[in-house]
N, C-alpha and C positions, 0 to 999 in steps of 0.2 A: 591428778586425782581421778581415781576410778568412778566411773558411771554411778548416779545411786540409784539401789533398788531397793524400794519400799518390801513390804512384808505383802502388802494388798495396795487394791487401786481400785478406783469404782468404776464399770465398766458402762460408758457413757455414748448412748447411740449417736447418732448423725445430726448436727445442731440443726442442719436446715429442714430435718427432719420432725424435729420436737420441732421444731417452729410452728409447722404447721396448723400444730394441738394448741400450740398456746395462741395463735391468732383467733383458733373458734373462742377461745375464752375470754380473751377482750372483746371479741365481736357480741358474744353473749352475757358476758356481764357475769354468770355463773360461776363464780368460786369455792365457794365451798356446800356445805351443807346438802348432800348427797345431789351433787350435780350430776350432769349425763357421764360425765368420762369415770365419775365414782361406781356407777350404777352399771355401767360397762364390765369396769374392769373386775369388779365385784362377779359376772356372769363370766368371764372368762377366765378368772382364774379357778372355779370351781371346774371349768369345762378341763383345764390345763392339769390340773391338780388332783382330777378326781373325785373332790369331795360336795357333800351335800350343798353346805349353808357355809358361808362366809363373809365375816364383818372385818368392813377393814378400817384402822382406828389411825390415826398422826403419827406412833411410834411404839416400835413393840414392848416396853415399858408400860403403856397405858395399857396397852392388850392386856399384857399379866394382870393389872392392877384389873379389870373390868372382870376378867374372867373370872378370876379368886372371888369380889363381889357378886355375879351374876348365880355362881353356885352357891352365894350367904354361908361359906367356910367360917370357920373359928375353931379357937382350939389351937392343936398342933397341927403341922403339916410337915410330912418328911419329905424330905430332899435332899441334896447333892452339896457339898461346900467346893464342887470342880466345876466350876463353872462362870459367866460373868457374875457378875453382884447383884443386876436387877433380879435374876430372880429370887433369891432370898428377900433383897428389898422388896420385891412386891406383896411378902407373904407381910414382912414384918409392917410394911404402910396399912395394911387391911386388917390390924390387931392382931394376928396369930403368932406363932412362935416359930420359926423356922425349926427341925430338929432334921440334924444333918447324919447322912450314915453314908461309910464307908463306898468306893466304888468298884469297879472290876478293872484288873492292870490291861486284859484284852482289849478294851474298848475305852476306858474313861467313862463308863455311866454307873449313874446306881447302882449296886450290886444288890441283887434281887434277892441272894440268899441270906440277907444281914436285913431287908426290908421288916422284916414279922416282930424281930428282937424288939423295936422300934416303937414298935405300934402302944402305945396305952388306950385308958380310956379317955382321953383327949383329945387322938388323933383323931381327925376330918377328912384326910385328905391324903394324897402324896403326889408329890409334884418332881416327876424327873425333867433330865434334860440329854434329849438328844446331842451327844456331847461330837461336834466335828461331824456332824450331820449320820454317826454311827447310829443305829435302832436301839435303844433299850430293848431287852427282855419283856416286851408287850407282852406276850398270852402267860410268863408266870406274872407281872404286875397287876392284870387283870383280875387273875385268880386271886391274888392274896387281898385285892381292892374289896372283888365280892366277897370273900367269906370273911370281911371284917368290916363291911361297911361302910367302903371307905370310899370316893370322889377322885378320879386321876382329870391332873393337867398336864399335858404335856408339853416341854417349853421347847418348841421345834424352831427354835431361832434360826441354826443352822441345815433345816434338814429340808429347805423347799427345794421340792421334786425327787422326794426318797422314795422310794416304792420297794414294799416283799412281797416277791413273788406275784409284781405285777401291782399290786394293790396298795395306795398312800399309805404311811405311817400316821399320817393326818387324821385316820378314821379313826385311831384308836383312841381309846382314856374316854371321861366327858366330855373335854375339849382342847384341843391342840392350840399355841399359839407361834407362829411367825412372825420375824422381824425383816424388813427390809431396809435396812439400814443402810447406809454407803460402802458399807465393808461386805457387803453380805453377797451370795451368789445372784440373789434377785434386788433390786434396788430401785427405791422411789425415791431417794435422797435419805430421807426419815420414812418412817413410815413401818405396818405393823399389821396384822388381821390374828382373827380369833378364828377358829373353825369350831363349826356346833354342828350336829347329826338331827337338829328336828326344827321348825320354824318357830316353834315356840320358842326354844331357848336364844332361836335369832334373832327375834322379836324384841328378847329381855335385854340382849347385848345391846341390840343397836339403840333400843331406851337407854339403856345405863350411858352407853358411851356418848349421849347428846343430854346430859345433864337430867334424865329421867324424864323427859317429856314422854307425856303419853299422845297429847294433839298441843293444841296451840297453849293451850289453858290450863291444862292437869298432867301434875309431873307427880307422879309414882315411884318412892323409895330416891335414895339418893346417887346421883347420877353425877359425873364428871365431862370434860367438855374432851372426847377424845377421837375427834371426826378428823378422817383423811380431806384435807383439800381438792380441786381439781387440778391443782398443779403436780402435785403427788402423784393425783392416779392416771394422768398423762406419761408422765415421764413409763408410769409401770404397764401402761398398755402397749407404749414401743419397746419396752423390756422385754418383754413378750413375745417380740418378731424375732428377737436375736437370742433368747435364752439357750435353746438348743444349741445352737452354735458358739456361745458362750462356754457353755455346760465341758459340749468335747471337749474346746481347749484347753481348760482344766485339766480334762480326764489328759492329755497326750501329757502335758506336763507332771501330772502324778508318773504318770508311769517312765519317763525319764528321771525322773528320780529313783523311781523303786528300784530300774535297770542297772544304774550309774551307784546307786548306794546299797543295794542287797550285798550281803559280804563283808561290808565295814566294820572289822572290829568299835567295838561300842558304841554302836550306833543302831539303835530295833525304828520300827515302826509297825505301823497295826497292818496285820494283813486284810484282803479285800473280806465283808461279808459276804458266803454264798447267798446267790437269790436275793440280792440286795441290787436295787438299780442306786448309785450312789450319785453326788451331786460333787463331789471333790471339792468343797470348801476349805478345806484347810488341807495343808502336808506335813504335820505333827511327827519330830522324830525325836528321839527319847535318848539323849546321851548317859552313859558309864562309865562313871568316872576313872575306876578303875582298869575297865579296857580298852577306852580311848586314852586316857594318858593327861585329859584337859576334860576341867568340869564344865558344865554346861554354861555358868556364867563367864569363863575365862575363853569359852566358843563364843559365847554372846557379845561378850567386847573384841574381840579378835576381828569378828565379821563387821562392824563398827569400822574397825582400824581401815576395812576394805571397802566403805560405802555401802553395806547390807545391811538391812534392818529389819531385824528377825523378832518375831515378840515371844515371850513366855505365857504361852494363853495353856493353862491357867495359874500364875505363880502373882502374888501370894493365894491360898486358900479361902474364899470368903469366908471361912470360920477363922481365918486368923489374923482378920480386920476388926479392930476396935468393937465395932458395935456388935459384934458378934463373939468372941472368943471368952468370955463370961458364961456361954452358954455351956451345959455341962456336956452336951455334943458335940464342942467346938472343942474336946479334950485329944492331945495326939494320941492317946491308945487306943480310941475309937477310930482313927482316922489316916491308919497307918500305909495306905497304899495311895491315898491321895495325895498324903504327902511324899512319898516319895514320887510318885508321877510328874508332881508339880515343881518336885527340884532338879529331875530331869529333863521336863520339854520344852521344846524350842519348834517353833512354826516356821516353818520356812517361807519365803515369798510363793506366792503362786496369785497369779489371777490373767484373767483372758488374753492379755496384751503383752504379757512377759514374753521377751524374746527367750529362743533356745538357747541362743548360743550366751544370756545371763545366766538362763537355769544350770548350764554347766559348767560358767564360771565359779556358783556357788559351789557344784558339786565339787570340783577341783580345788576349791578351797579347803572343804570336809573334808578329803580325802587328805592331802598333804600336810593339816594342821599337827 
């Protein structure tokens, strides 16, 4: 039996290293509720990141959910059905309506030109997602935000340490939100932040997300219990040492890929954005069925048969999940490029610790299938 390789791994520093953090924290008794290593990590990821004000919440689920409250949304919210499910969940836990529009085949995001169609007098909001850590169309989502009114969240799960042209993707919209999950390029186990542009609205988050307290006695609007631990923001302060050098080794392995598979009949993937510093979170490639010869699920259990474990991110459509597909957005003639995206792609493995000579076991697989 062949080696198995996962799709991801979470890239876990030195045990006797995190030890260290965790001895201050039995020595201190401090565990949660904005501890030193919270209040730490919280100043260095803004210093790392670029950006103003950053609250960081248990999981990036709660983030959506705090942020959507923090800006008192209602109504409609447009958004992407390419994507995971929290983020429609998030809109639909907060009473609104998710209304999903079309994406672009270039990137997997929003499609910016199909945004406006979209828009009623209900809309609130629009919520994309930085989909495989690619930029959305920020300066036309902006424009069509302001001249209609409208609140952007950006749901940057995969996009920590994106920069254009030098400058976070983070700054953009209301508010940006991050996941650091176990799968994710940055990782506290679980875990999650909100990024906001003034301290007032940091102010609002970090009340919302500790159940609305405003001091010990008076709690203000309703608030949920969504606070990072210091076990959490330990783990993500030694994240922090290795990120860069995490980061590369992504980047080397994308690009044995792109080397080893540029040329493959039916077989695309997304070229690099210019002026994009990218984070290579995922390596999304997109089969034809037609001119590969094998559909993409018939690839998907093939590499199975070989010990690979490759995911379909994003297949099915969160519009064409139960609690969603009722909606008259969630209709395939509105949704015609998502879906085909979604029943072509397939994510390959990539994460810091993958050996080369795995990455070209896969590729040698694609190629002779």
């Amino acid at each position: 039996m062949n080696k198995k390789i996962n799709v991801t791994q979470p890239f876990l520093p030195p045990l006797e290293e995190y030890s260290i953090y965790l001895r201050q924290i039995w020595e201190s008794k401090h565990i949660t509720n904005k501890g030193p290593f919270h209040e730490e990590l919280e100043e260095e990821l803004c210093d790392y990141l670029g950006v103003k004000y950053i609250s960081l919440c248990a999981n990036g689920t709660l983030a959506l959910l705090v942020a959507i409250k923090a800006l008192e949304l209602k109504g409609e919210i447009i958004t992407t059905p390419y994507s995971f499910v929290a983020s429609a969940h998030s809109i639909m836990w907060n009473g609104s309506t998710p209304i999903f529009v079309d994406i672009e085949s270039s990137t997997c995001n929003l499609d910016s030109e199909k945004i406006e169609n979209a828009i009623t007098d209900q809309t609130t909001a629009i919520l994309p997602v930085h989909v495989y850590g690619n930029p959305c169309n920020i300066e036309k989502i902006q424009k069509i935000a302001e001249r209609n009114g409208l609140k952007i969240i950006y749901d940057a799960a995969h996009a920590f340490g994106v920069k254009i042209n030098g400058d976070s993707i983070l700054n953009s919209g209301d508010l940006s939100v991050l996941s650091f999950h176990a799968t994710k390029v940055f990782n506290t186990f679980e875990g999650g932040a909100i990024v906001s542009h003034t301290a007032e609205m940091k102010k609002k988050i970090d009340d919302l997300k500790n159940f609305g307290f405003q001091d010990q006695i008076t709690v203000e609007g309703v608030g949920i219990n969504g606070k990072m631990n210091e076990v959490q923001a330990a783990m993500g302060l030694l994240q922090l040492k290795y990120i860069d050098s995490a980061i590369d080794k992504r980047k080397k392995i994308t690009e044995i890929y792109r080397n080893e598979l540029d040329g493959v009949s039916g077989i695309s993937f997304f070229n690099n954005i210019e002026d994009v510093k990218h984070n290579y979170a995922y390596f999304p490639v997109f089969i034809n069925e037609l001119e590969y010869g094998m559909s993409r699920d018939e690839v998907f259990e093939k590499l199975i048969d070989e010990n690979i474990f490759t995911r379909k991110y994003f297949h099915p459509l969160i519009s064409q999940f139960s609690a969603y597909k009722s909606l008259p957005s969630a209709e395939s003639e509105n949704l015609l490029v998502a879906e085909k995206m979604s029943r072509e792609v397939l994510c390959l493995p990539i994460y810091p610790d993958l050996a080369h000579m795995d990455v070209n076991r896969i590729i040698n697989i694609l190629k002779t299938l």
